[in-house]
C-alpha positions as CSV (number, residue, x, y, z in Angstrom):
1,X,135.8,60.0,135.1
2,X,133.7,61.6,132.4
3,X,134.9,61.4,128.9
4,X,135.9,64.4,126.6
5,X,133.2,65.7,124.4
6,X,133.5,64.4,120.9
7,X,134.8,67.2,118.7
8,X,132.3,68.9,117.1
9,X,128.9,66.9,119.0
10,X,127.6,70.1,120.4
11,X,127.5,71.8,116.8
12,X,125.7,68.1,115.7
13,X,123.1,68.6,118.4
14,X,122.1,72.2,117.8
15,X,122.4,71.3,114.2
16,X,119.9,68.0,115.2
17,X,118.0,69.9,117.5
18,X,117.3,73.1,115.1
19,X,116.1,70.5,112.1
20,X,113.7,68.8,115.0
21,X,112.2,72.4,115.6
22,X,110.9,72.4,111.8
23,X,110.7,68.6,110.8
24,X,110.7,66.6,114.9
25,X,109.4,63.2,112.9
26,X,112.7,63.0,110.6
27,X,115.3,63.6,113.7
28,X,117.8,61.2,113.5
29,X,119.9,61.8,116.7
30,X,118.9,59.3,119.1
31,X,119.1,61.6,121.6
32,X,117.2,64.7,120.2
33,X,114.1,62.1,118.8
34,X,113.9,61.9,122.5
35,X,113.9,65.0,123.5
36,X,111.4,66.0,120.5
37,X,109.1,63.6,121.5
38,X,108.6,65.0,124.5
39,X,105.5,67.0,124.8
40,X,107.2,69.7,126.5
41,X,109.0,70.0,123.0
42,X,106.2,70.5,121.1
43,X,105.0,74.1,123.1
44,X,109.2,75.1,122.6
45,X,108.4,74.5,119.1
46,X,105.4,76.2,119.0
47,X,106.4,79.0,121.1
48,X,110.0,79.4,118.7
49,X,107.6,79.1,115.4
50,X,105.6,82.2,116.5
51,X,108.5,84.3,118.0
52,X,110.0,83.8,114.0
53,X,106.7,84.6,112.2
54,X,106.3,87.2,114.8
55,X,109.9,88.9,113.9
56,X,109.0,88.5,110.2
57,X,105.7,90.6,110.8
58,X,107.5,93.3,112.4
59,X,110.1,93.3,110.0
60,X,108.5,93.4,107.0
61,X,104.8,95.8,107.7
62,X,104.4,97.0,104.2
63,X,103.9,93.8,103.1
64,X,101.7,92.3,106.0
65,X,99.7,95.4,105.2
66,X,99.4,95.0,101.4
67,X,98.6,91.3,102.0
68,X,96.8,91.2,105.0
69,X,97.9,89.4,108.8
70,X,96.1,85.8,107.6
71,X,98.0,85.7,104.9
72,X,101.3,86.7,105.6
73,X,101.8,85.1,108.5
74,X,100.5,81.7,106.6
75,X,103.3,82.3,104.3
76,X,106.1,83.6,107.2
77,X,105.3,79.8,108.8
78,X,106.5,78.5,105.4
79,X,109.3,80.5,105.3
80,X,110.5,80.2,109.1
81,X,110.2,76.3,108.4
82,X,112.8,76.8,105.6
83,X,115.1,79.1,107.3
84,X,115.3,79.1,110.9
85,X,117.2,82.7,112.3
86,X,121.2,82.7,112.5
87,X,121.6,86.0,114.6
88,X,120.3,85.8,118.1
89,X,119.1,89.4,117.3
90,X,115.9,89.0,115.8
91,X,115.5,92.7,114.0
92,X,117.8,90.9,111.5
93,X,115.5,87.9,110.6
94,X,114.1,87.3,107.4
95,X,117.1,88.7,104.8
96,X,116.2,86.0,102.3
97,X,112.2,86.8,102.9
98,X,112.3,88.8,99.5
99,X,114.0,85.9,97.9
100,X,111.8,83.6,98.9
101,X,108.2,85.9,98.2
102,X,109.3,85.6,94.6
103,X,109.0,81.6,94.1
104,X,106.4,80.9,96.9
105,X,103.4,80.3,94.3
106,X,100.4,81.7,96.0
107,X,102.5,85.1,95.6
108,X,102.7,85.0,91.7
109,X,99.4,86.7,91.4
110,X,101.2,89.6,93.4
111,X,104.2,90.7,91.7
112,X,105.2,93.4,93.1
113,X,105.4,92.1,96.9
114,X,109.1,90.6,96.4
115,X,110.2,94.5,95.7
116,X,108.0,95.8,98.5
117,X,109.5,93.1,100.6
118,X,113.2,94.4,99.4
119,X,112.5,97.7,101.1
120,X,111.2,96.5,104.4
121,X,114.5,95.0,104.6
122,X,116.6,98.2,103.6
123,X,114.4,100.1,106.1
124,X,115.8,97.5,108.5
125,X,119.1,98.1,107.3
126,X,119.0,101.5,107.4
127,X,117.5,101.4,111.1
128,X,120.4,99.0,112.1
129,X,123.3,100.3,110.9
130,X,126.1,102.5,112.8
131,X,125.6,106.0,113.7
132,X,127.3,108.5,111.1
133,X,127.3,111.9,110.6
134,X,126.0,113.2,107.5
135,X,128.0,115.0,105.2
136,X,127.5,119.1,105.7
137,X,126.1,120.4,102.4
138,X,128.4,123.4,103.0
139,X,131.4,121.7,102.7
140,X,130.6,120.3,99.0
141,X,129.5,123.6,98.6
142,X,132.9,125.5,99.1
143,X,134.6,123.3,96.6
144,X,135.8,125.2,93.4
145,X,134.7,123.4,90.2
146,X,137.6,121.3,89.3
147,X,138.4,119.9,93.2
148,X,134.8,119.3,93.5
149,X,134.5,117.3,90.1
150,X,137.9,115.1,91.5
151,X,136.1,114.2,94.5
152,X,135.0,111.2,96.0
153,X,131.8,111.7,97.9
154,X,130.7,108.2,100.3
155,X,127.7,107.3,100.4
156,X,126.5,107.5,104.2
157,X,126.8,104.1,106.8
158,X,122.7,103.8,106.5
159,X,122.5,105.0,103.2
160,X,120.6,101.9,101.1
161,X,119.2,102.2,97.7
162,X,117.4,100.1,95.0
163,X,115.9,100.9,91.2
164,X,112.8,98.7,90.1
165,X,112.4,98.5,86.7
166,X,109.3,97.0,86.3
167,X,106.9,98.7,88.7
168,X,106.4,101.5,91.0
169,X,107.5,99.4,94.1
170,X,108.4,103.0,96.1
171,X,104.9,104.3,96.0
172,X,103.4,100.9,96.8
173,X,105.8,100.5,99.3
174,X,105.6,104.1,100.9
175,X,101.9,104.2,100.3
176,X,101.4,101.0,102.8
177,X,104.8,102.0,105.7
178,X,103.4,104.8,106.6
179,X,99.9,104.3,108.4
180,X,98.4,106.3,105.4
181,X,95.6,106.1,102.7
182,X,97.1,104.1,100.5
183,X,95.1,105.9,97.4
184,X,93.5,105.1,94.3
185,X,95.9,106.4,91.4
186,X,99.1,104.4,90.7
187,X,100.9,105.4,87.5
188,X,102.8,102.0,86.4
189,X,106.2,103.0,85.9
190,X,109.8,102.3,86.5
191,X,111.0,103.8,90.5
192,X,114.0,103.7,92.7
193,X,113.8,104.8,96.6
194,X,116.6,106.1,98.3
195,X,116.5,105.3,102.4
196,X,119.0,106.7,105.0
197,X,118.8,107.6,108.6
198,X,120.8,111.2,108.6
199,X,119.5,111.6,112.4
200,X,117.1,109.0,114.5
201,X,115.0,107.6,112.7
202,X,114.8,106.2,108.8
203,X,113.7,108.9,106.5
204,X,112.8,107.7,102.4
205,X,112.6,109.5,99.1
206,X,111.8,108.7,95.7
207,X,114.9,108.2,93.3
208,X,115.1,107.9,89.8
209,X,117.4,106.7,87.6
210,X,120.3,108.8,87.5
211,X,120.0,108.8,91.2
212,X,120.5,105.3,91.6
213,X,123.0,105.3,89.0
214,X,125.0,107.9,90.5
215,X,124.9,106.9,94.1
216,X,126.2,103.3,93.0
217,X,129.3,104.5,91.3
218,X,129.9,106.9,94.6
219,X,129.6,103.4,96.6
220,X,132.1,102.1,94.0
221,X,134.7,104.6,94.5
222,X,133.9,107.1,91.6
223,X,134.8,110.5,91.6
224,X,132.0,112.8,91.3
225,X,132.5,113.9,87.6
226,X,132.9,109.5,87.1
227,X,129.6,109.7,88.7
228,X,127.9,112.1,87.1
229,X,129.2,110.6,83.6
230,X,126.8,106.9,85.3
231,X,124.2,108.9,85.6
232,X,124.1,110.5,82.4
233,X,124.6,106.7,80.9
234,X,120.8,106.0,81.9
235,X,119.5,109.5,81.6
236,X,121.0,111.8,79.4
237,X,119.2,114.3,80.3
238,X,119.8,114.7,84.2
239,X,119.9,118.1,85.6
240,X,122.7,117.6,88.6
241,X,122.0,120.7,90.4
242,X,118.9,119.7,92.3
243,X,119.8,115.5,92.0
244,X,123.1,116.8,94.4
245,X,120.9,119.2,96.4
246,X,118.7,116.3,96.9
247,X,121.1,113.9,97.6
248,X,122.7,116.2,100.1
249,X,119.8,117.3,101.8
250,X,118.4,113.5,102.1
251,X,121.9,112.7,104.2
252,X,123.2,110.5,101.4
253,X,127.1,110.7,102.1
254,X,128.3,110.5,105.1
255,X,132.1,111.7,104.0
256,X,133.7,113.7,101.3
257,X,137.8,112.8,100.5
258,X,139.5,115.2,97.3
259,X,141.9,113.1,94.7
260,X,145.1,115.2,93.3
261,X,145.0,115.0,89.7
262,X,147.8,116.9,88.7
């Protein structure tokens, strides 16, 4: 009669067995040394290595463009050797990629490839998350002033936005996702990016600051006029007309609810 698995053993040897995938020479489980020294083992590892820096390439384009495929995949192997994937879906790999861009040292010359790294991932975001309707311009439309300043607009499911301070990330980014001429003039100056997928497929525009300041007090509950008083915070003189026309049109909010304040 066989005995009982140990509580726990199996989620010791995948946890043994992942660590001999990056480092096979410091296993310590008797049985997975064996099985890594194997030279089977070493083609599984090579063949899982190149599925992750594979993953990472097709997650992350704008920066495999800006750097070039020798390099980035040089620096994906480093990467996938510190963090192995933790969702069998592989479109998902790579969320710390950004993270990691900014202190891996043969990147310091190149600044701005953390932020351009940022909005691969919000593209992949963006394509990944649940199907929503966007919110019909008409109906914020029909609102008389005082319900409309009450309400709460959402910002949509796919809906993913980020300010960069310190460089114009958007146009660097957009410049190299699209298969376009990534052009000679680049004025150096503060951008945001809005991305949202309204319908199939990710669509992008440029946002500035009281766009990104708005749209995070919408994500954090605000009523619109709460809102609009965030965006006027950073930019005092934002025109909200065409910022909610924008923001409308884009597919930014995928519901509107109304607050009684009487």
């Amino acid at each position: 009669m066989m005995n009982p698995p140990t509580p726990g053993a199996l989620t010791r040897f995948q946890d043994a067995f992942a660590r001999a995938l990056l480092a096979p020479a410091a296993v310590q489980d008797d049985g997975v040394a064996a099985l890594a020294a194997q030279p089977a083992f070493a083609v599984y590892r090579n063949t899982v290595l190149k599925a992750c820096i594979d993953a990472l390439q097709a997650n992350y384009p704008a920066v495999a463009r800006l750097v070039g495929e020798e390099w980035f995949r040089a620096a994906a192997a480093v990467y996938v050797r510190e963090s192995l994937p933790t969702d069998p879906t592989l479109l998902r790999y790579g969320a710390g990629f950004a993270d990691f861009l900014e202190r891996f040292e043969p990147a310091a010359d190149l600044p701005y490839l953390p932020g351009v790294a940022r909005l691969d991932r919000l593209w992949t975001e963006a394509h990944a998350a649940p199907d929503q309707e966007a919110l019909d311009p008409a109906a914020v439309a029909r609102l008389a002033p005082d319900a409309l300043a009450s309400s709460i607009l959402r910002p949509h499911a796919a809906a993913r936005w980020a300010w960069f301070a310190d460089a114009p990330i958007y146009t660097i980014w957009s410049r190299n996702r699209a298969d376009g001429a990534p052009g000679a003039d680049l004025d150096w100056q503060p951008e945001g990016a809005l991305l949202v997928r309204p319908r199939d497929t990710v669509e992008w525009i440029a946002l500035d600051a009281a766009g990104y300041a708005f749209l995070d007090a919408c994500a954090a509950g605000s009523t619109l006029a709460g809102a609009a008083q965030a965006a006027l915070q950073v930019q005092d003189d934002v025109d909200f007309t065409p910022l909610m026309s924008t923001l409308l049109e884009a597919g930014a909010f995928g519901r509107m609810s109304l607050t009684d304040n009487r």
